[in-house]
C-alpha positions as a Markdown table, in Angstrom:
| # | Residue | x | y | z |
|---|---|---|---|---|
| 1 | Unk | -222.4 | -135.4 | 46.2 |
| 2 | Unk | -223.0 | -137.9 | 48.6 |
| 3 | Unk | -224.2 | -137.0 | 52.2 |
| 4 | Unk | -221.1 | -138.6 | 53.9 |
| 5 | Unk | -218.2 | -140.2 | 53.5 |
| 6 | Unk | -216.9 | -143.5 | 53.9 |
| 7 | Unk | -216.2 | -144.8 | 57.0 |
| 8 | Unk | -213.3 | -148.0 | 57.6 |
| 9 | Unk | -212.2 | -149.5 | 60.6 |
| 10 | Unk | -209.2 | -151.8 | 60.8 |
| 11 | Unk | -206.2 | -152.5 | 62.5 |
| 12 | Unk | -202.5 | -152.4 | 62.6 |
| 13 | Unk | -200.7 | -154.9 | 60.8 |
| 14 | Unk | -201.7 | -158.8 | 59.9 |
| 15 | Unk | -198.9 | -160.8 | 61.1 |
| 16 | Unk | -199.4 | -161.2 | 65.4 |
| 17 | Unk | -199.0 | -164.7 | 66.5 |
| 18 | Unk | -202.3 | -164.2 | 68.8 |
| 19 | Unk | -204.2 | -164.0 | 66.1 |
| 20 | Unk | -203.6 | -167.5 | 65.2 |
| 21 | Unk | -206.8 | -169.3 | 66.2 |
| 22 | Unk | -208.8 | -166.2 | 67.5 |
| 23 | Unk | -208.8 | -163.6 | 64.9 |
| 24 | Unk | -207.7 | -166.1 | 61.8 |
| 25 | Unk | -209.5 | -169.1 | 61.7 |
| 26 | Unk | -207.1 | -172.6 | 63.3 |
| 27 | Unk | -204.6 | -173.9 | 60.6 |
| 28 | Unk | -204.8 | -170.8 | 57.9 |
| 29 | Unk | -201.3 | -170.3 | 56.3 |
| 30 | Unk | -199.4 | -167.5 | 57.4 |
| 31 | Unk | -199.2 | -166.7 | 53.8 |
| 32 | Unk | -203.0 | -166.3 | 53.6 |
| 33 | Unk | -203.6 | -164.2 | 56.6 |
| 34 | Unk | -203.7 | -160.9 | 54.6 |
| 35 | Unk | -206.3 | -162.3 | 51.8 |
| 36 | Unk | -208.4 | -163.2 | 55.2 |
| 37 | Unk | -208.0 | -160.0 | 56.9 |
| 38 | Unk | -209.2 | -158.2 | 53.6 |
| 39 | Unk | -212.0 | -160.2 | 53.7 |
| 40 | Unk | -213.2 | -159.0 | 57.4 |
| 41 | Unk | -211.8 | -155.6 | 57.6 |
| 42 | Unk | -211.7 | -151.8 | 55.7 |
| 43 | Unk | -208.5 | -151.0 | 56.5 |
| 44 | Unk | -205.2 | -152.2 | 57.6 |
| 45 | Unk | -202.2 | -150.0 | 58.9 |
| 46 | Unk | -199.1 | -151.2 | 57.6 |
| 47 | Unk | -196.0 | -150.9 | 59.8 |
| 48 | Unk | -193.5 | -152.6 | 58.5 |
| 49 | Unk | -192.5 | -149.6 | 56.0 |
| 50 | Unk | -191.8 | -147.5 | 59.1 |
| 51 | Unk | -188.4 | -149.9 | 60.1 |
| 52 | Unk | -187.5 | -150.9 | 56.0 |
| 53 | Unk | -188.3 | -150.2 | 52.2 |
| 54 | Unk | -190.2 | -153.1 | 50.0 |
| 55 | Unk | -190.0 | -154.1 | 46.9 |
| 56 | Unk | -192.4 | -152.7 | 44.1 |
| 57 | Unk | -193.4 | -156.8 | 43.9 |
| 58 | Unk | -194.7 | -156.3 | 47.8 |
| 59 | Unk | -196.4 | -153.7 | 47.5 |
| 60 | Unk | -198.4 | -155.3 | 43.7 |
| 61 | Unk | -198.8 | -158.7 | 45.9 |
| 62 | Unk | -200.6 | -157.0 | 48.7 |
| 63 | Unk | -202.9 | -155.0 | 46.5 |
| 64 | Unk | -203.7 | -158.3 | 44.3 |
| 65 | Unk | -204.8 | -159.8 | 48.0 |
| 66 | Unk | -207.5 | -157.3 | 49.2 |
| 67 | Unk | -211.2 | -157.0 | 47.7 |
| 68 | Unk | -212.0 | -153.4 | 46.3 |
| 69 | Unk | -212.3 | -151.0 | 48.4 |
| 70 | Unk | -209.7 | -152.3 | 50.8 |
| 71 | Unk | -207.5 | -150.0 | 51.4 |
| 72 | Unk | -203.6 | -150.3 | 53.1 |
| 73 | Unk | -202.5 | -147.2 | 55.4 |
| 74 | Unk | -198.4 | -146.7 | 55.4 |
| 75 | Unk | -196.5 | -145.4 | 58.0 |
| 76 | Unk | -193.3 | -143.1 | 56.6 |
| 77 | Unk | -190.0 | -143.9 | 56.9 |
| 78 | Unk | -188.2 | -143.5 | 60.4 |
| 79 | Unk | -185.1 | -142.3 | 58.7 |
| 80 | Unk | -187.4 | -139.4 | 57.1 |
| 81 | Unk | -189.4 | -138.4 | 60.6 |
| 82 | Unk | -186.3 | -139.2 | 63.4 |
| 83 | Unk | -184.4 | -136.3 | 62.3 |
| 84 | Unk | -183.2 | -133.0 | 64.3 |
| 85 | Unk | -183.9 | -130.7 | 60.8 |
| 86 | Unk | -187.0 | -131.8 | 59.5 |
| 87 | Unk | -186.5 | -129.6 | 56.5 |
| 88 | Unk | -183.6 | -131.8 | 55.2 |
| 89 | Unk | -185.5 | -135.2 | 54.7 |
| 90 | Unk | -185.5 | -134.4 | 51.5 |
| 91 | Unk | -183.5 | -137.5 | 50.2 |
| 92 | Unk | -185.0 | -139.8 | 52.7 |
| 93 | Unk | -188.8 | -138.4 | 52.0 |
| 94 | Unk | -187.7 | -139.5 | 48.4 |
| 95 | Unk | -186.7 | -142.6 | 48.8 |
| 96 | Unk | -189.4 | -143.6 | 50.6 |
| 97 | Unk | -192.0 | -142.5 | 48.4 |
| 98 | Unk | -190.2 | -143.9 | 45.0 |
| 99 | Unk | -189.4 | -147.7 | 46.4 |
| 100 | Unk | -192.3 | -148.7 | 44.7 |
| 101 | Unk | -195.7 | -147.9 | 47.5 |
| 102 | Unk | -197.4 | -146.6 | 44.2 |
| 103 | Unk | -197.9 | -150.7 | 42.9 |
| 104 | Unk | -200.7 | -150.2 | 45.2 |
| 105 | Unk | -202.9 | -148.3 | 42.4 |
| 106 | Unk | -206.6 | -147.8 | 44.0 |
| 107 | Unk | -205.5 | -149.9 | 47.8 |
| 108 | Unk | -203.0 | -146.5 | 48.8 |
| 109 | Unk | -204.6 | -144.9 | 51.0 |
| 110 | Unk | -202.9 | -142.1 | 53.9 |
| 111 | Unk | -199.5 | -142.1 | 54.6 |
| 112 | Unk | -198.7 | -141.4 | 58.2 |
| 113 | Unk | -196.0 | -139.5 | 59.7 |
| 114 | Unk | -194.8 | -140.0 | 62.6 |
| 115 | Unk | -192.9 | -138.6 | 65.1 |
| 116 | Unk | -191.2 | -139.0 | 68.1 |
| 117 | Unk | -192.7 | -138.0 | 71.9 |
| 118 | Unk | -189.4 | -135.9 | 72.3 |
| 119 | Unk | -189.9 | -133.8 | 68.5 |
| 120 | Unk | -191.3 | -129.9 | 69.7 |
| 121 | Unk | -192.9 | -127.9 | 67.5 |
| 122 | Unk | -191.3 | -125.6 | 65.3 |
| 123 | Unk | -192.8 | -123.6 | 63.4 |
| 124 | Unk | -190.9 | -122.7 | 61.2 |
| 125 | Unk | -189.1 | -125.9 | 60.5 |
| 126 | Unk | -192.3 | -127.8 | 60.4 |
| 127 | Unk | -193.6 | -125.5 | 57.4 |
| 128 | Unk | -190.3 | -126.8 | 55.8 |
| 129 | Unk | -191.4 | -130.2 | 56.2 |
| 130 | Unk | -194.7 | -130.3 | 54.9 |
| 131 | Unk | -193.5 | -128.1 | 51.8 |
| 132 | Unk | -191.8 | -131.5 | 51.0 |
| 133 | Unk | -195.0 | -133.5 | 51.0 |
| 134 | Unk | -196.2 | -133.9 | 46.8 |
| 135 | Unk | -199.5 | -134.0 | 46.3 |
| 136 | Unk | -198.7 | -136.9 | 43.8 |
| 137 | Unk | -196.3 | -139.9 | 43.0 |
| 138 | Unk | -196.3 | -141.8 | 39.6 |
| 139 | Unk | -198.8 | -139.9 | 39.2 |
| 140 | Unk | -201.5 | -141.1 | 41.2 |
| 141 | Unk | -202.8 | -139.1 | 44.2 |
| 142 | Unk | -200.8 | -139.0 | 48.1 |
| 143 | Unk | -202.8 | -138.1 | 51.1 |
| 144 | Unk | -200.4 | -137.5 | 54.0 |
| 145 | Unk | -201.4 | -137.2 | 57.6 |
| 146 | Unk | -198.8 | -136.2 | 60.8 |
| 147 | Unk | -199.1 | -138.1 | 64.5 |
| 148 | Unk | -197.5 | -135.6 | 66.6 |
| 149 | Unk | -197.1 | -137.2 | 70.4 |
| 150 | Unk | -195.3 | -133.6 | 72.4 |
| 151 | Unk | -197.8 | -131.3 | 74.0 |
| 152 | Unk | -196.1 | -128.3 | 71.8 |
| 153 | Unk | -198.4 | -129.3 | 69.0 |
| 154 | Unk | -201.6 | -128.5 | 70.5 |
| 155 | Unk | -201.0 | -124.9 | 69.4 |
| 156 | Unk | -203.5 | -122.9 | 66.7 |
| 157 | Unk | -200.7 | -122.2 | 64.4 |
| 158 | Unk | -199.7 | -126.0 | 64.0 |
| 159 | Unk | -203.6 | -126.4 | 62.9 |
| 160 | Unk | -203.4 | -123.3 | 60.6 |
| 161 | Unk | -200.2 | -124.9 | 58.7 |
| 162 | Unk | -201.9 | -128.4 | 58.5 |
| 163 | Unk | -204.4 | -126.3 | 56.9 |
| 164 | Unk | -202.4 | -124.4 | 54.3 |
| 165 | Unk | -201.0 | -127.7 | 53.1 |
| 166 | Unk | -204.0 | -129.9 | 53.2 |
| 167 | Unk | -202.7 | -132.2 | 55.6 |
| 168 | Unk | -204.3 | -133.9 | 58.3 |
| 169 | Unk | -203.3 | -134.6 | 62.2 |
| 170 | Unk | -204.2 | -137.8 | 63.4 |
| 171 | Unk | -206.6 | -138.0 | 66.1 |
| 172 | Unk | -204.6 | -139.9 | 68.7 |
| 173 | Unk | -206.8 | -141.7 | 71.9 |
| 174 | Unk | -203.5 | -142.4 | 73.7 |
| 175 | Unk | -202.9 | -142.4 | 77.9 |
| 176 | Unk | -200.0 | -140.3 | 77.6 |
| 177 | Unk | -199.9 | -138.3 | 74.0 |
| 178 | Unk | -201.8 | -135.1 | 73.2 |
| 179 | Unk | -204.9 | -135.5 | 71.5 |
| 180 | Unk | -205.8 | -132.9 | 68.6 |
| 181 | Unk | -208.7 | -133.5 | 66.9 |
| 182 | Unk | -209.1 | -130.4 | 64.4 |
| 183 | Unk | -210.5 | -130.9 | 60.7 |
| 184 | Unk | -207.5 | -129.5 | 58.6 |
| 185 | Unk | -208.0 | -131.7 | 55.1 |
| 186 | Unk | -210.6 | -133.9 | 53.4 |
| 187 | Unk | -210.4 | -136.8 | 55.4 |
| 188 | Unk | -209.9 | -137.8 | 59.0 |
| 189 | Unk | -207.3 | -140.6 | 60.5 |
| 190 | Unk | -207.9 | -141.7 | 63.9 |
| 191 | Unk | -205.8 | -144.4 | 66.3 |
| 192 | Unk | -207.8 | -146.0 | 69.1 |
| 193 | Unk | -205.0 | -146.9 | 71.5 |
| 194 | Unk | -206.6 | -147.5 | 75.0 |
| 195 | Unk | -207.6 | -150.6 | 74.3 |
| 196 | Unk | -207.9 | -154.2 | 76.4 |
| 197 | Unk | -206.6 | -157.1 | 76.1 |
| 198 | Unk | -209.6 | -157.9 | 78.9 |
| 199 | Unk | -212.2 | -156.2 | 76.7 |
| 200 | Unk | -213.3 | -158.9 | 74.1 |
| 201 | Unk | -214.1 | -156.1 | 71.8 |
| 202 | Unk | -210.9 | -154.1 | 72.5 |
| 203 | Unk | -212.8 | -151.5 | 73.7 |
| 204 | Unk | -215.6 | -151.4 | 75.7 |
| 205 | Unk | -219.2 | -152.0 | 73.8 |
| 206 | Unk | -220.6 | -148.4 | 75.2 |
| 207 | Unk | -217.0 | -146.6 | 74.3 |
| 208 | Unk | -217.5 | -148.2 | 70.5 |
| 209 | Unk | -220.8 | -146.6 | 70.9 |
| 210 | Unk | -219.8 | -143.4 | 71.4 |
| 211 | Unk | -216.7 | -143.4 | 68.5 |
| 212 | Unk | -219.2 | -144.2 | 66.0 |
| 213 | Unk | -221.0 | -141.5 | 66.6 |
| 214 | Unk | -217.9 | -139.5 | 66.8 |
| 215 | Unk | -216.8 | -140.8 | 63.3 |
| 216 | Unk | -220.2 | -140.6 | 62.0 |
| 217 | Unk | -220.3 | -137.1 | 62.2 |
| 218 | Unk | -216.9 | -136.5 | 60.8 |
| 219 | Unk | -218.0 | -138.2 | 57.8 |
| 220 | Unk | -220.9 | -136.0 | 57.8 |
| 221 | Unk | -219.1 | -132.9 | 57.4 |
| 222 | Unk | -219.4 | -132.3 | 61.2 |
| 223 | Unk | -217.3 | -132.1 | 64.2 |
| 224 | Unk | -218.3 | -135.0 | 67.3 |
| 225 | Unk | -218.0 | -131.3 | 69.9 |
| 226 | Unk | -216.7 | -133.6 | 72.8 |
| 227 | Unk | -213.0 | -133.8 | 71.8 |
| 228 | Unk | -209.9 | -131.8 | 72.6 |
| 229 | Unk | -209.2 | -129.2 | 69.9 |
| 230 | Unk | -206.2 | -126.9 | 69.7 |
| 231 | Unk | -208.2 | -124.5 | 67.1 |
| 232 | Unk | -211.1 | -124.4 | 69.0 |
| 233 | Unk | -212.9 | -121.2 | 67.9 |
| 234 | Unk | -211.8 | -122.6 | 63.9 |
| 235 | Unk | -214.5 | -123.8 | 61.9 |
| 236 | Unk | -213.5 | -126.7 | 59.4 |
| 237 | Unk | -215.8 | -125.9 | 55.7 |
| 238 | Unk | -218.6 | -128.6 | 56.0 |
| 239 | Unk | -217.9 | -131.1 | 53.3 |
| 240 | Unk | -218.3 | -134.9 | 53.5 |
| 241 | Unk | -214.9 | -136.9 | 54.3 |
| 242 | Unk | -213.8 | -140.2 | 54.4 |
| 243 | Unk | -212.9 | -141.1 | 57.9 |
| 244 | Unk | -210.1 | -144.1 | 58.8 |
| 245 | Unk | -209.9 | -145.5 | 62.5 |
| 246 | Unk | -207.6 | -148.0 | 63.6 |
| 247 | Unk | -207.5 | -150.0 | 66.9 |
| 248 | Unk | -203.8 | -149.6 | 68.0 |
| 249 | Unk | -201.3 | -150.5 | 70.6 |
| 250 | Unk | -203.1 | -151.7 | 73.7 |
| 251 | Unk | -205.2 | -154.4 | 73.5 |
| 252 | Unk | -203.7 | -155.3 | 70.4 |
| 253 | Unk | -204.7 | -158.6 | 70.8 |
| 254 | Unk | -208.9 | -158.0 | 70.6 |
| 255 | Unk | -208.0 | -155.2 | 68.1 |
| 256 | Unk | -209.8 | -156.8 | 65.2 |
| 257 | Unk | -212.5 | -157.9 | 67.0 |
| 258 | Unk | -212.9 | -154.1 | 67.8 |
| 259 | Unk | -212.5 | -152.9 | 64.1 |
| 260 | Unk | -215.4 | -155.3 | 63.4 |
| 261 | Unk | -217.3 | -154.9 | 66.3 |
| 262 | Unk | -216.9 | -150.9 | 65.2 |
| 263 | Unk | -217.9 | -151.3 | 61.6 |
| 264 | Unk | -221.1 | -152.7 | 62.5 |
| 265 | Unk | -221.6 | -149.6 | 64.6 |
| 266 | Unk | -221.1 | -147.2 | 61.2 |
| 267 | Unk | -222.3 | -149.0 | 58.2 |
């Protein structure tokens, strides 16, 4: 087994008109930014499929784009996570999940969850929700993860049912959201959002320091010790895992230079 897992830094998206003669070089087609951006980064987080569904040809001309070992992030249907019941997206989880996303093969990697600042949690109702999630599709493996922005999450028995279903929480640097940064599945998923657009590297070079040390150690099989738990006296099983970090949000438009500048930092 190896000694730690994989580490990939990217960004969200590959369309963002700023990028146009910083990030891609001047005069690349639109229609060539992606095969670039797979080039220079892990990892991209793919938005889109959070406003609309894609065709099974989309998702097959995206994976035929990126090297190996790219891998695409998508976030989940709005229609599936904007709902009072979470127990009833049933349908919507469904359609999401069969519109074709599995063309990926090998490039599929998490599939975030979001949810709204104003969703509280219920317990109850929540455990209905990830009951929903299958561990496959088409027969090829789903690895789900949750971004929960209301303070109500930050409660030991949301980390205990992220547990019992092997899901993950993402691990949210955000000005206003709650941060939870508990070990609940095999692999970690963290959004950098307190970037610059001042900071040439999105975030500052001693701040990139210190989240590659972070996410070194949570590929390790350890915990970084410096970041806000809601499980604190839990002890996440020390196992390698694969650990995904994307610069998000604010100072979107240096936030490739700061996957890059970040990737450096962990291989």
């Amino acid at each position: 087994m190896a000694s730690s897992g994989r580490i990939r830094a990217g960004i969200g998206g590959w369309n963002f008109e700023p990028w146009e003669g910083s990030f891609y070089p001047d005069g690349l087609p639109k229609k060539r930014q992606l095969e670039f951006a797979g080039k220079e980064l892990r990892t991209i987080e793919v938005n889109g499929t959070y406003y609309s569904s894609q065709k099974p040809a989309t998702f097959a001309k995206w994976a035929a784009e990126v090297p190996d070992g790219f891998i695409f992030s998508l976030k989940a249907s709005r229609f599936v996570t904007n709902r009072k019941i979470l127990s009833e997206a049933g349908e919507s989880m469904e359609r999401f999940l069969t519109q074709g996303l599995t063309e990926l093969g090998d490039r599929l990697g998490p599939i975030l969850w979001q949810f709204a600042p104003t969703k509280k949690f219920d317990a109850e109702d929540f455990e209905g929700f990830l009951k929903l999630l299958p561990d496959k599709q088409d027969g090829l493996k789903l690895r789900h993860v949750v971004e929960v922005r209301n303070p109500s999450f930050q409660a030991p028995e949301f980390v205990q049912l992220l547990e019992k279903y092997k899901v993950a929480v993402a691990l949210a640097e955000h000005a206003d959201y709650p941060m939870i940064a508990d070990v609940t599945t095999d692999f970690i998923y963290a959004r950098l959002q307190k970037g610059s657009d001042e900071v040439k590297s999105c975030y500052p070079p001693k701040d990139l320091d210190h989240w590659a040390k972070r996410l070194k150690a949570f590929a390790a099989g350890d915990e970084p010790g410096d970041l806000e738990k809601s499980a604190p006296a839990r002890k996440p099983e020390k196992t390698p895992r694969d650990v995904f970090a994307f610069f998000i949000t604010s100072g979107k438009i240096n936030a490739p230079n700061g996957a890059r500048e970040l990737q450096k930092r962990v291989d």
